[in-house]
C-alpha positions as CSV (number, residue, x, y, z in Angstrom):
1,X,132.2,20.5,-68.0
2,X,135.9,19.6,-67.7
3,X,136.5,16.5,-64.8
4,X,139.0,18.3,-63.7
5,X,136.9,21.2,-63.2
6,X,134.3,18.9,-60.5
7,X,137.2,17.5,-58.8
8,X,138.5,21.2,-58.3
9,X,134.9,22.5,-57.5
10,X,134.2,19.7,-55.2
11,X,137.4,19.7,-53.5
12,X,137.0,23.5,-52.4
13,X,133.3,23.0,-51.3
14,X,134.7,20.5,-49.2
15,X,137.5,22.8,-47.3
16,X,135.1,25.5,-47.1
17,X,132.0,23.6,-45.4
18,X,134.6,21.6,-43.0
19,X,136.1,24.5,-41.6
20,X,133.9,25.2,-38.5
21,X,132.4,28.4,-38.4
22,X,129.0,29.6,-37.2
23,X,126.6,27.4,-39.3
24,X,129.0,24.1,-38.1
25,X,129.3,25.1,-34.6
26,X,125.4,25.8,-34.3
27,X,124.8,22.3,-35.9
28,X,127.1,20.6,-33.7
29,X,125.8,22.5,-30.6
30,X,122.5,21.7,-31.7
31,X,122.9,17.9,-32.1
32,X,124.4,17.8,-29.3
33,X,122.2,19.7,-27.1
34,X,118.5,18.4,-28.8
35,X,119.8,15.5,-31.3
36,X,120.6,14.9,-34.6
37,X,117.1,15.2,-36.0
38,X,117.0,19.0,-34.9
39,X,119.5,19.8,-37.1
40,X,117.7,18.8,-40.3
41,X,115.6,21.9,-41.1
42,X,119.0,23.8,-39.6
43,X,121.1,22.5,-42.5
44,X,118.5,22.6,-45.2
45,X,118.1,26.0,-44.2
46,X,122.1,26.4,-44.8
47,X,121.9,24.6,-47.8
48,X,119.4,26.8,-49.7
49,X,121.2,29.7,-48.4
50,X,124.6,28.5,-50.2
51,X,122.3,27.9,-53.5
52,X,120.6,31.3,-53.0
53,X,124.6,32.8,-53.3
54,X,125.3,30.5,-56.1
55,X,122.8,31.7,-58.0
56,X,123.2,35.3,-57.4
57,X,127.1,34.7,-58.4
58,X,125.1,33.4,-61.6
59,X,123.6,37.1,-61.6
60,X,126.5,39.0,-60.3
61,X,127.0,38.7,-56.6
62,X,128.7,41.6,-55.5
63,X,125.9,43.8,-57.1
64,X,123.1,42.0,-55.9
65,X,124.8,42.2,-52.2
66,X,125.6,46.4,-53.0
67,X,121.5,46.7,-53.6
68,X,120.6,44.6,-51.2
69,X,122.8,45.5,-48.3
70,X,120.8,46.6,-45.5
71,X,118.6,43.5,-45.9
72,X,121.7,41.4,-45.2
73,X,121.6,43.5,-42.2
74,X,118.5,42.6,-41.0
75,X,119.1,38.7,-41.4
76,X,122.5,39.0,-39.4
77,X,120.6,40.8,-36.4
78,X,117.6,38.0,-36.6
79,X,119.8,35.2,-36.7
80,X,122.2,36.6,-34.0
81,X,119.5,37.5,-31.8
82,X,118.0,33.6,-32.3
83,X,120.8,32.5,-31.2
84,X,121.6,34.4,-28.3
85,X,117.7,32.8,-27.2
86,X,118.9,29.2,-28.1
87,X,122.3,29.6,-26.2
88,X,120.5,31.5,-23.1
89,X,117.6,29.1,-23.1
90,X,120.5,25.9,-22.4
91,X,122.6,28.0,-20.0
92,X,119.4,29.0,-17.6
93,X,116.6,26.0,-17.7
94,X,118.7,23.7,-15.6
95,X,115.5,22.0,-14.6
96,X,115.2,20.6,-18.0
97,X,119.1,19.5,-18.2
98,X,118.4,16.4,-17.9
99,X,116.1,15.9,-20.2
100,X,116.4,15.3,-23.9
101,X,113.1,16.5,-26.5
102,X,113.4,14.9,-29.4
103,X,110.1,16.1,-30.5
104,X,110.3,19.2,-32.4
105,X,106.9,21.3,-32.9
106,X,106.3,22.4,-36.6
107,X,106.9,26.3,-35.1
108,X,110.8,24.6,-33.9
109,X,111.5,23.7,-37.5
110,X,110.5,26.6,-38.8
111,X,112.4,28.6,-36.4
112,X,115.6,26.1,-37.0
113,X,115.1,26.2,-40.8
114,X,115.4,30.3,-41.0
115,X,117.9,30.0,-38.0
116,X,119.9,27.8,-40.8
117,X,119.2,30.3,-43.6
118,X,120.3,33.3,-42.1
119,X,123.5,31.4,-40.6
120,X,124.2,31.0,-44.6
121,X,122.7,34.3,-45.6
122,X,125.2,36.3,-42.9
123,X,128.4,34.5,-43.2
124,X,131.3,36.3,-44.2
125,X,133.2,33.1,-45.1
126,X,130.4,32.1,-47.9
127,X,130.3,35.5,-49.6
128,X,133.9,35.9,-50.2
129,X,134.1,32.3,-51.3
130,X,131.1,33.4,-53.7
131,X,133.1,36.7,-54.9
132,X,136.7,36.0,-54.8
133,X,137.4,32.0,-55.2
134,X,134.2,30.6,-57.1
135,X,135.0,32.9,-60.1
136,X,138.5,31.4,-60.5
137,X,137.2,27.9,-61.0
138,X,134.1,28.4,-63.1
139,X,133.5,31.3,-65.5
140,X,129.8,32.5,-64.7
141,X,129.7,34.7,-67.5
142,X,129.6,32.0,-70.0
143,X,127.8,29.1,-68.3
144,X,124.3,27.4,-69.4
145,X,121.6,26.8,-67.4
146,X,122.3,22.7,-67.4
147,X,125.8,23.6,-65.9
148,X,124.5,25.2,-63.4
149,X,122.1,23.1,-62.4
150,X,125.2,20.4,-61.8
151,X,127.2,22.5,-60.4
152,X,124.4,23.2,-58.1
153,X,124.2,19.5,-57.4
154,X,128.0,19.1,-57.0
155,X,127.9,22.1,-54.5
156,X,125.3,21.3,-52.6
157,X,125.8,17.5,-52.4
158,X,129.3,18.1,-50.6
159,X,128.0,20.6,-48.6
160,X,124.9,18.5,-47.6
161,X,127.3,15.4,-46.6
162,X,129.7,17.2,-44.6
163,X,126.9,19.3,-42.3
164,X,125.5,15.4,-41.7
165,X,128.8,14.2,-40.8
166,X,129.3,16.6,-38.8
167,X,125.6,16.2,-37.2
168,X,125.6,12.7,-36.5
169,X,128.8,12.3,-35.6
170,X,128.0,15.2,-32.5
171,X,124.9,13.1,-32.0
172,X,126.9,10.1,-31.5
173,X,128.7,12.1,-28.7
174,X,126.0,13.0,-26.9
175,X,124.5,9.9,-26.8
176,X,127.2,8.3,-24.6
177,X,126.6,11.3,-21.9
178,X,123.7,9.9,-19.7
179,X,124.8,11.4,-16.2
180,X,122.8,14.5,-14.7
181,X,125.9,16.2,-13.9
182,X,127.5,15.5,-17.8
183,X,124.1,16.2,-19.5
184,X,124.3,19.8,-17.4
185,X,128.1,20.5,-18.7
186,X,127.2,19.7,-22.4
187,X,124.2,22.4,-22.3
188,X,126.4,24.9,-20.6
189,X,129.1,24.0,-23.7
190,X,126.4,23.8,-26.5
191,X,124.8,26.9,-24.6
192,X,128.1,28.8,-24.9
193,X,128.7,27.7,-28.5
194,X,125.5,29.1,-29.5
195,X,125.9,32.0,-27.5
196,X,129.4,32.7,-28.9
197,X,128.2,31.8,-32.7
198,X,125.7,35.0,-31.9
199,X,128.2,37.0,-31.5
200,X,130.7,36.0,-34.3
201,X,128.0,36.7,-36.6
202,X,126.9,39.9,-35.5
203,X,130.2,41.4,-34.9
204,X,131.6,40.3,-38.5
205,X,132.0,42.6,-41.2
């Protein structure tokens, strides 16, 4: 594969996962709000999402979305309604405001790892990308399997780094607010975020 071709590939990957939309604000609302260490199982969740629609482009994306549309449905509703719960559950237990739980249960990473999947799954942003702009810088109709698995790499490697970034760079943040009264106004902001994220995803087409 041409060097110019990475550099192209990895270049777009780049603009698309730094552009905040509902998987980047849920991360950043989520570091912020429970630490950087939460986010994990949210972004690998993400992450396999975006190689789930790389490999279907592999197969024909739009097709695969046409037969498969009211399952994309379903995953919008669950991960909106998770959300919603998240954002709610930071806007109403004030007693907790204060506190910070940096132990997550095996049932939390679960629940954060599909949250991150159906974030990926249900975005707008990353099917069109899939459809309209991936085709015009690699020709998936005449591509080997070893191409694919380094374009997977290239992909996912970007994507991987910039969801971090943008992670531990919120965590960072947080962990200069130690006042009761600034912890409270970051969970009413990462509350909102969440809350709002909800409702971008369930109200996009």
């Amino acid at each position: 594969m041409p060097f110019e071709t990475v550099i192209a590939l990895a270049t777009a990957m780049f603009i698309l996962a730094a552009i905040p939309g509902p998987s980047v604000l849920t991360i950043v609302a989520r570091s912020l709000s429970c630490g950087f260490s939460s986010t994990i199982p949210l972004i690998a969740g993400v992450v396999l999402g975006d190689i789930i629609y790389l490999v279907l482009s592999f197969m024909g994306l739009s097709i695969v979305i046409n037969l498969l549309g009211d399952l994309f449905i379903i995953i919008k509703i669950c991960g909106s309604v998770y959300l919603f719960y998240l954002g709610s559950s930071l806007l109403l237990e004030k007693e907790k405001a204060t506190k910070y739980n940096e132990i997550i249960t095996k049932s939390e990473l679960s629940k954060n790892f599909f949250l991150g999947l159906s974030l990926a799954l249900s975005n707008p942003k990353v099917i069109l990308f899939y459809i309209s702009f991936f085709p015009t810088i690699i020709d998936m109709s005449n591509i080997s399997v070893s191409n694919l698995i380094y374009i997977l790499l290239v992909v996912e490697s970007v994507l991987l780094s910039v969801l971090l970034i943008y992670s531990y760079c919120s965590s960072l943040t947080r962990g200069l607010l130690t006042s009761k009264k600034s912890v409270q106004y970051l969970n009413i902001c990462s509350g909102s975020v969440l809350v709002g994220s909800g409702v971008v995803i369930l109200t996009k087409h």
